[in-house]
mmCIF file of the N, C-alpha and C atoms, coordinates in Angstrom:
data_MODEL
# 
_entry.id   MODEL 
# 
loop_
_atom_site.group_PDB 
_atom_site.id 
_atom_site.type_symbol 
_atom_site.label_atom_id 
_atom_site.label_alt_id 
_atom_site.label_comp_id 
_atom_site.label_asym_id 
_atom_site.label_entity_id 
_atom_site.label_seq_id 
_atom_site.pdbx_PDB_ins_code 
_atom_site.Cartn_x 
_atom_site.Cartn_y 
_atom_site.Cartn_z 
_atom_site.occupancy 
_atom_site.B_iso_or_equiv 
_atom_site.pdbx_formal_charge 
_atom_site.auth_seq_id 
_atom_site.auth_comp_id 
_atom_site.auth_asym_id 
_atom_site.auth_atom_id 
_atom_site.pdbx_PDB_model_num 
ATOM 1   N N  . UNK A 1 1  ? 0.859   -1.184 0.000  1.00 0.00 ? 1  UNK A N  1 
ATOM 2   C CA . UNK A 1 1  ? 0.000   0.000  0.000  1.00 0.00 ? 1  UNK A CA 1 
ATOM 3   C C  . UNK A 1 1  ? 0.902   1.244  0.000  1.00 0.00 ? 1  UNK A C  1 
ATOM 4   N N  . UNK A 1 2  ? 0.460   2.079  -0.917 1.00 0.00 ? 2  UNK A N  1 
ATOM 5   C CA . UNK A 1 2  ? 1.758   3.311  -0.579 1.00 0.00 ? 2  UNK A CA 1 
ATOM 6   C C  . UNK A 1 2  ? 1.041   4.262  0.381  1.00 0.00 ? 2  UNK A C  1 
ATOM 7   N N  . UNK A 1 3  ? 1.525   5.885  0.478  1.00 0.00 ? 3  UNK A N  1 
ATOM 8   C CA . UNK A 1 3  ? 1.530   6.301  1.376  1.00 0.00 ? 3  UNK A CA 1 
ATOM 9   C C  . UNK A 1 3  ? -0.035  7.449  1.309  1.00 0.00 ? 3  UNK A C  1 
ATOM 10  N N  . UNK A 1 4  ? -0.013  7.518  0.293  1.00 0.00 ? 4  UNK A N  1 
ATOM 11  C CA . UNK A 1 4  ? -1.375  7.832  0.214  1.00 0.00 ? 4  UNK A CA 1 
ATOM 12  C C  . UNK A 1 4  ? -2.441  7.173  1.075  1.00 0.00 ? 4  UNK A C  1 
ATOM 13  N N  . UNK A 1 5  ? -2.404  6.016  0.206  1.00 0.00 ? 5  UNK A N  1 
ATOM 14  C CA . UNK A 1 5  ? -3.588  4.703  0.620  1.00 0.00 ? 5  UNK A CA 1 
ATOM 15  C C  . UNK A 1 5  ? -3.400  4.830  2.095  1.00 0.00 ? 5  UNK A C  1 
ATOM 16  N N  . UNK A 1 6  ? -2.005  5.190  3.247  1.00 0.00 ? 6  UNK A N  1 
ATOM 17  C CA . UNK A 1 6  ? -2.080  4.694  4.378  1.00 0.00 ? 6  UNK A CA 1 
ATOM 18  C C  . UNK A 1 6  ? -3.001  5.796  4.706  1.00 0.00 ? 6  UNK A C  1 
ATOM 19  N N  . UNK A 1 7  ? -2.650  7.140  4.329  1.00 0.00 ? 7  UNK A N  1 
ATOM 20  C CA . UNK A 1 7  ? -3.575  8.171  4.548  1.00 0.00 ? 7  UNK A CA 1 
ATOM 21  C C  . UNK A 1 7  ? -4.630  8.459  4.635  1.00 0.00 ? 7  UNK A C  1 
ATOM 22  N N  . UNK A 1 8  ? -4.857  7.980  3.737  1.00 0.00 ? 8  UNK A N  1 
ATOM 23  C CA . UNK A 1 8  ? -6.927  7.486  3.465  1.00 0.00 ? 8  UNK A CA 1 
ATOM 24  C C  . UNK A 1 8  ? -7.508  6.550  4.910  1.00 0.00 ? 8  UNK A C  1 
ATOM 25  N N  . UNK A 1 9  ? -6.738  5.657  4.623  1.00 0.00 ? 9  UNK A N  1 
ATOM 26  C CA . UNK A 1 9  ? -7.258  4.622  5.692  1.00 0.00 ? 9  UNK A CA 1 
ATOM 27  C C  . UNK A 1 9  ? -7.500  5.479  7.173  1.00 0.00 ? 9  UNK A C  1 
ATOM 28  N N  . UNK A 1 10 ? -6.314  5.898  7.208  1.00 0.00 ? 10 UNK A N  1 
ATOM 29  C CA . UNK A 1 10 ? -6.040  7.128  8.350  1.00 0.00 ? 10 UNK A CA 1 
ATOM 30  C C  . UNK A 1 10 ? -7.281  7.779  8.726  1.00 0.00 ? 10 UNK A C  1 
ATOM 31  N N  . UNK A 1 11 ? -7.293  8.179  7.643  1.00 0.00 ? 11 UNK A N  1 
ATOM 32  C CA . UNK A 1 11 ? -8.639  9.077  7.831  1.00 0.00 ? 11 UNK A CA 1 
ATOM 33  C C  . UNK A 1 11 ? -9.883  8.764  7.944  1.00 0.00 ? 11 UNK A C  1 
ATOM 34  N N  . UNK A 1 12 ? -10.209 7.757  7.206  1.00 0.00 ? 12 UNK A N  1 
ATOM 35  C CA . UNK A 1 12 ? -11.447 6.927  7.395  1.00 0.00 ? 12 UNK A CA 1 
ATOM 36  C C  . UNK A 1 12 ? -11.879 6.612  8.692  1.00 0.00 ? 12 UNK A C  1 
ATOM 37  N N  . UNK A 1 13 ? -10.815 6.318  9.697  1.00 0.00 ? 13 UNK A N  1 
ATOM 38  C CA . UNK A 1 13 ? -10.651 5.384  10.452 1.00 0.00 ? 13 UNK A CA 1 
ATOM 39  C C  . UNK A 1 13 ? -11.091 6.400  11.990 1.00 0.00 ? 13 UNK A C  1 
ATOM 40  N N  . UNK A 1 14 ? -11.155 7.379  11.912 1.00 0.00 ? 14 UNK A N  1 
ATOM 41  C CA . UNK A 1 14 ? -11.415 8.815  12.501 1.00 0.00 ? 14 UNK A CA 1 
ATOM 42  C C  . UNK A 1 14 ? -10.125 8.935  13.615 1.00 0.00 ? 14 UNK A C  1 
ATOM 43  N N  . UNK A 1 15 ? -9.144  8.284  13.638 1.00 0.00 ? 15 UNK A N  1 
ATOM 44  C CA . UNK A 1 15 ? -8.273  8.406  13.980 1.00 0.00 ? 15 UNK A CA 1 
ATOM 45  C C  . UNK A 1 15 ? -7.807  9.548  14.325 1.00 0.00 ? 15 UNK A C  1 
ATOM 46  N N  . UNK A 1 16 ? -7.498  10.608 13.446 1.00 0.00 ? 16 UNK A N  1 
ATOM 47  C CA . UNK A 1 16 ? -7.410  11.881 13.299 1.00 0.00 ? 16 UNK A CA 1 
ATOM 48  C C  . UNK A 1 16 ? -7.998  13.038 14.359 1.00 0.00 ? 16 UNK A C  1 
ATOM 49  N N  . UNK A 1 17 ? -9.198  12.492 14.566 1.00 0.00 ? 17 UNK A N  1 
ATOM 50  C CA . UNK A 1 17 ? -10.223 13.242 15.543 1.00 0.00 ? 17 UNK A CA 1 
ATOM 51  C C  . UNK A 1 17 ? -10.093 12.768 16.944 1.00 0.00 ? 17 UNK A C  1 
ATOM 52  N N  . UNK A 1 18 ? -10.018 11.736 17.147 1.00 0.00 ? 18 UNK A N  1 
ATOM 53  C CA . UNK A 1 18 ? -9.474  10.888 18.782 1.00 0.00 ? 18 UNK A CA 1 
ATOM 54  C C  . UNK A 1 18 ? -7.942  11.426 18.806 1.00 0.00 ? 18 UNK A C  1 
ATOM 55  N N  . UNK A 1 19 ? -7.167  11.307 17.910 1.00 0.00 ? 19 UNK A N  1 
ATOM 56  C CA . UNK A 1 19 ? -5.795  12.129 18.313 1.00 0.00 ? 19 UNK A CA 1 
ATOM 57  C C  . UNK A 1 19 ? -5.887  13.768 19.107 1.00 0.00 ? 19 UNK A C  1 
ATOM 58  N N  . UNK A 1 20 ? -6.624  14.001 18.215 1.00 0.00 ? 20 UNK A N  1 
ATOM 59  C CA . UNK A 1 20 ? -6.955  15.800 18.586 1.00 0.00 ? 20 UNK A CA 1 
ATOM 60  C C  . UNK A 1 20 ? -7.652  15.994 19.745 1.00 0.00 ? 20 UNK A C  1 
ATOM 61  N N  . UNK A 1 21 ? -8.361  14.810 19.860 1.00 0.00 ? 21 UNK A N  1 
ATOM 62  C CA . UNK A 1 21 ? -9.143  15.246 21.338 1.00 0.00 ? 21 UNK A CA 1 
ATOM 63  C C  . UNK A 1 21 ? -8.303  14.850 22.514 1.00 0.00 ? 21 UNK A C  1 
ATOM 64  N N  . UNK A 1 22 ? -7.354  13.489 22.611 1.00 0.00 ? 22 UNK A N  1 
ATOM 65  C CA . UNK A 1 22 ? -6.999  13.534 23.414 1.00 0.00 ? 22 UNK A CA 1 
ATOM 66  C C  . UNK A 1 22 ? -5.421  14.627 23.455 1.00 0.00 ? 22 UNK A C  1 
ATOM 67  N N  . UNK A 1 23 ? -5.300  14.953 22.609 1.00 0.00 ? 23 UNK A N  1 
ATOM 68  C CA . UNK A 1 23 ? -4.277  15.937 22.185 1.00 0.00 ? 23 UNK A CA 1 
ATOM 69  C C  . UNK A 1 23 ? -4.664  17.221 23.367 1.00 0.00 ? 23 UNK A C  1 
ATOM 70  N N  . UNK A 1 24 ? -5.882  17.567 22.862 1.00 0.00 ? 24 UNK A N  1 
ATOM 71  C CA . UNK A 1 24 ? -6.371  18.689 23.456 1.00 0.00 ? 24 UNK A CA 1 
ATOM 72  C C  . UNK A 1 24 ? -7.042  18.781 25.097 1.00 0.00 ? 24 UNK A C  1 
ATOM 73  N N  . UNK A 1 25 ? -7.732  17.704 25.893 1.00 0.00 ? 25 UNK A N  1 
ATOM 74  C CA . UNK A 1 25 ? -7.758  16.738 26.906 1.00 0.00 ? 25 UNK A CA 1 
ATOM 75  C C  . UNK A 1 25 ? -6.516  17.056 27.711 1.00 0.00 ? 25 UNK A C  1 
ATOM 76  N N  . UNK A 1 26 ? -5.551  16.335 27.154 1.00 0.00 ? 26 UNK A N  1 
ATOM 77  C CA . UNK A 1 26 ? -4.113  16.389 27.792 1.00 0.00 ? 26 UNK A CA 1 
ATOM 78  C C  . UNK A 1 26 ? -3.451  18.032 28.110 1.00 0.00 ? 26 UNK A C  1 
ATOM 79  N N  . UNK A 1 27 ? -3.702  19.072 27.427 1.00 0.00 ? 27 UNK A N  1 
ATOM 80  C CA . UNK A 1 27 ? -3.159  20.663 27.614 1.00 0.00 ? 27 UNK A CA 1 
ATOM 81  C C  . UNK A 1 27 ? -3.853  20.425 28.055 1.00 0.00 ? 27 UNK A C  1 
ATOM 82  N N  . UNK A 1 28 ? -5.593  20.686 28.010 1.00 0.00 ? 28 UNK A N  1 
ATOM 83  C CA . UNK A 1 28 ? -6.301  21.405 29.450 1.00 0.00 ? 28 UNK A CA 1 
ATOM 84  C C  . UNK A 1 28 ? -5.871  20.729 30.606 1.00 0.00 ? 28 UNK A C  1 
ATOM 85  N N  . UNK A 1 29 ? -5.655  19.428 30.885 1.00 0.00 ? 29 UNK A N  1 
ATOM 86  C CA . UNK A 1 29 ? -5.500  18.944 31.770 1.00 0.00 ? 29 UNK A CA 1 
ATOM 87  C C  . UNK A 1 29 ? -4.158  19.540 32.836 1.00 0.00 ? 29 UNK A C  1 
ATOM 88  N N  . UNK A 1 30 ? -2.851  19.679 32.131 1.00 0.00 ? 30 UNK A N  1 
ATOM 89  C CA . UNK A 1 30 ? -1.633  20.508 32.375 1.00 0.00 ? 30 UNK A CA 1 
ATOM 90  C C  . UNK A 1 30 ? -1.902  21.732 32.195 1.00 0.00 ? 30 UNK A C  1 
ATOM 91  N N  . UNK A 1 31 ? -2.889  22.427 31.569 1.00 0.00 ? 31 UNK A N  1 
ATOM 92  C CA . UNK A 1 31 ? -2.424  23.913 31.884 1.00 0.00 ? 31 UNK A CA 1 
ATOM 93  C C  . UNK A 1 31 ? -3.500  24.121 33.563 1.00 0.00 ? 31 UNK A C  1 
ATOM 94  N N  . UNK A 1 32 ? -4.555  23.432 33.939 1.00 0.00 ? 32 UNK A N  1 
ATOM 95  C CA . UNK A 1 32 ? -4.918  23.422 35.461 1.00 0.00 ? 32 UNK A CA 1 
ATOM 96  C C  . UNK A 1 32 ? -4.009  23.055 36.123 1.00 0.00 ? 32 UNK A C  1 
ATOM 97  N N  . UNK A 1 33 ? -3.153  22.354 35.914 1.00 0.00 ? 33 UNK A N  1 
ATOM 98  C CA . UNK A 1 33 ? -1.968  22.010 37.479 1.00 0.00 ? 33 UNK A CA 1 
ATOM 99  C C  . UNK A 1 33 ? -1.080  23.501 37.521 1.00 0.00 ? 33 UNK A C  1 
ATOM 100 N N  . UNK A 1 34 ? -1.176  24.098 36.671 1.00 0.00 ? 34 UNK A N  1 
ATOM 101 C CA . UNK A 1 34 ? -0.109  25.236 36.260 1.00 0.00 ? 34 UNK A CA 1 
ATOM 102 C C  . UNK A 1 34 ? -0.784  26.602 36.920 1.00 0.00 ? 34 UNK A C  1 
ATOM 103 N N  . UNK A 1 35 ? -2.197  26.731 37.558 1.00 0.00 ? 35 UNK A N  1 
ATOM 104 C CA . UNK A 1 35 ? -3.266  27.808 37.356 1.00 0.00 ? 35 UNK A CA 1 
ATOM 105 C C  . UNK A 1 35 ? -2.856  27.739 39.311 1.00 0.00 ? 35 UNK A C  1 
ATOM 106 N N  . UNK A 1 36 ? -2.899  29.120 39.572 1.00 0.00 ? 36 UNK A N  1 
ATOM 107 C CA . UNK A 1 36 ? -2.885  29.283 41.155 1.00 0.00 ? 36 UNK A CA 1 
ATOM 108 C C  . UNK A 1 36 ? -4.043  28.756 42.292 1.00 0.00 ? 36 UNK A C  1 
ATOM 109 N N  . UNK A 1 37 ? -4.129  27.873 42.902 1.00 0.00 ? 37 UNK A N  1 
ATOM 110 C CA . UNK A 1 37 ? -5.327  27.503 43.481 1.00 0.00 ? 37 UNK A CA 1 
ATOM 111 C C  . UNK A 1 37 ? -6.635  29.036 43.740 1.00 0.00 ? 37 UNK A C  1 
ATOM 112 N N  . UNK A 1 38 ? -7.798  28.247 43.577 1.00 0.00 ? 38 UNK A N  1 
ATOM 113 C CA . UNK A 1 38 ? -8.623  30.020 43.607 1.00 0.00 ? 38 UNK A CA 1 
ATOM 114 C C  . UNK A 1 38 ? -9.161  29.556 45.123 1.00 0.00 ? 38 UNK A C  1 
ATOM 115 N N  . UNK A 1 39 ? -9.281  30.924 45.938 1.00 0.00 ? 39 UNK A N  1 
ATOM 116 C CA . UNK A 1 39 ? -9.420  30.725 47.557 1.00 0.00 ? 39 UNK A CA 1 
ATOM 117 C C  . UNK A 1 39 ? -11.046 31.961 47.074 1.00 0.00 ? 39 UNK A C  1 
ATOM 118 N N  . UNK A 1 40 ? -11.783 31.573 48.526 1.00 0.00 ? 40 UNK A N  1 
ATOM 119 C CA . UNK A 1 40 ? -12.907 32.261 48.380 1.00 0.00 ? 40 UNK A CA 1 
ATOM 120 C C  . UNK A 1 40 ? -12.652 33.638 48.997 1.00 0.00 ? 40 UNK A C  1 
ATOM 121 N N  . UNK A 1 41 ? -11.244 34.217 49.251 1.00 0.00 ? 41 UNK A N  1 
ATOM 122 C CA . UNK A 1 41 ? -10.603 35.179 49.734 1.00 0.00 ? 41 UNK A CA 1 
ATOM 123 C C  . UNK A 1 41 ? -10.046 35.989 48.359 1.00 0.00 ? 41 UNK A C  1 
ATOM 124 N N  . UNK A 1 42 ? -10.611 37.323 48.874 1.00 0.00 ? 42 UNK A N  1 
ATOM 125 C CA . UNK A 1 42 ? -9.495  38.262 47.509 1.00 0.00 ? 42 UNK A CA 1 
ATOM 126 C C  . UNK A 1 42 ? -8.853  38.839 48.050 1.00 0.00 ? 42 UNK A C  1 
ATOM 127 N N  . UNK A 1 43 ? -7.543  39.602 47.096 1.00 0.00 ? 43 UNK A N  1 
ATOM 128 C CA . UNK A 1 43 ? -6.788  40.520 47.757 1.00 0.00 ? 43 UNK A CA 1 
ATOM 129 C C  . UNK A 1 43 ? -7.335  41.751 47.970 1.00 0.00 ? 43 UNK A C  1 
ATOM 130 N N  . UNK A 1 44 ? -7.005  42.816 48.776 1.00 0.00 ? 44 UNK A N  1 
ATOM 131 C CA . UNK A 1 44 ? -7.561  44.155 49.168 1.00 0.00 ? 44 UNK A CA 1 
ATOM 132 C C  . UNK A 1 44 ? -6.914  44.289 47.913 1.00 0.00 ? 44 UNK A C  1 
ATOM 133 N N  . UNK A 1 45 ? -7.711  45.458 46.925 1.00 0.00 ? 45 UNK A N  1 
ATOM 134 C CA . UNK A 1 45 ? -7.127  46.031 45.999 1.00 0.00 ? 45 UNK A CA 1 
ATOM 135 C C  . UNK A 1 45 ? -7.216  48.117 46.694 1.00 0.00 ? 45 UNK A C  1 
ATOM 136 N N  . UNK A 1 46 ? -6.481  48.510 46.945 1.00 0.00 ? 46 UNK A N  1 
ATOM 137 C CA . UNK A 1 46 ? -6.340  49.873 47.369 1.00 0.00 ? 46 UNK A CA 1 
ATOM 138 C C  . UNK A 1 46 ? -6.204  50.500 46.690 1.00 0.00 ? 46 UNK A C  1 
ATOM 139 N N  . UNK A 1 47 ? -6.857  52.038 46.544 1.00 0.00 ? 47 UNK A N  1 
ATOM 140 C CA . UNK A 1 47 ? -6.838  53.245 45.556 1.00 0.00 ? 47 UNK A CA 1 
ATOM 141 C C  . UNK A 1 47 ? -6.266  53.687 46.039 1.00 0.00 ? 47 UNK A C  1 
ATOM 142 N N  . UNK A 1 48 ? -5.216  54.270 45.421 1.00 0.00 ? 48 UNK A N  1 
ATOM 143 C CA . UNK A 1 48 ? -4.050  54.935 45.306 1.00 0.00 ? 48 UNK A CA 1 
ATOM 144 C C  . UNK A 1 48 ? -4.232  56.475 44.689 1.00 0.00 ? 48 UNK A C  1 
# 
C-alpha cells in the first residue's frame, strides 16, 4: 500500500479526531496544574 492509501485509511478510520481530542484533553488537563489555586478570599485592591 503506498503512502497515500495509508492516509486514506487514516482518515477513514477517525483516527485523526481521537488524536486531537486527546491531544487537546491532555493541555487542558496541564495547563490546570499550572493555574494558582482560587481561595474564596481576595486581595484588598487599594486606591491609590
Amino acid at each position: 500500500m503506498d503512502e497515500r492509501g495509508l492516509w486514506e485509511l487514516f482518515c477513514k478510520t477517525g483516527l485523526p479526531a481521537v488524536y486531537l481530542a486527546m491531544a487537546g484533553r491532555r493541555q487542558e488537563e496541564e495547563s490546570r496544574c499550572e493555574e494558582p489555586a482560587k481561595t474564596a478570599f481576595q486581595p484588598r485592591i487599594e486606591n491609590a
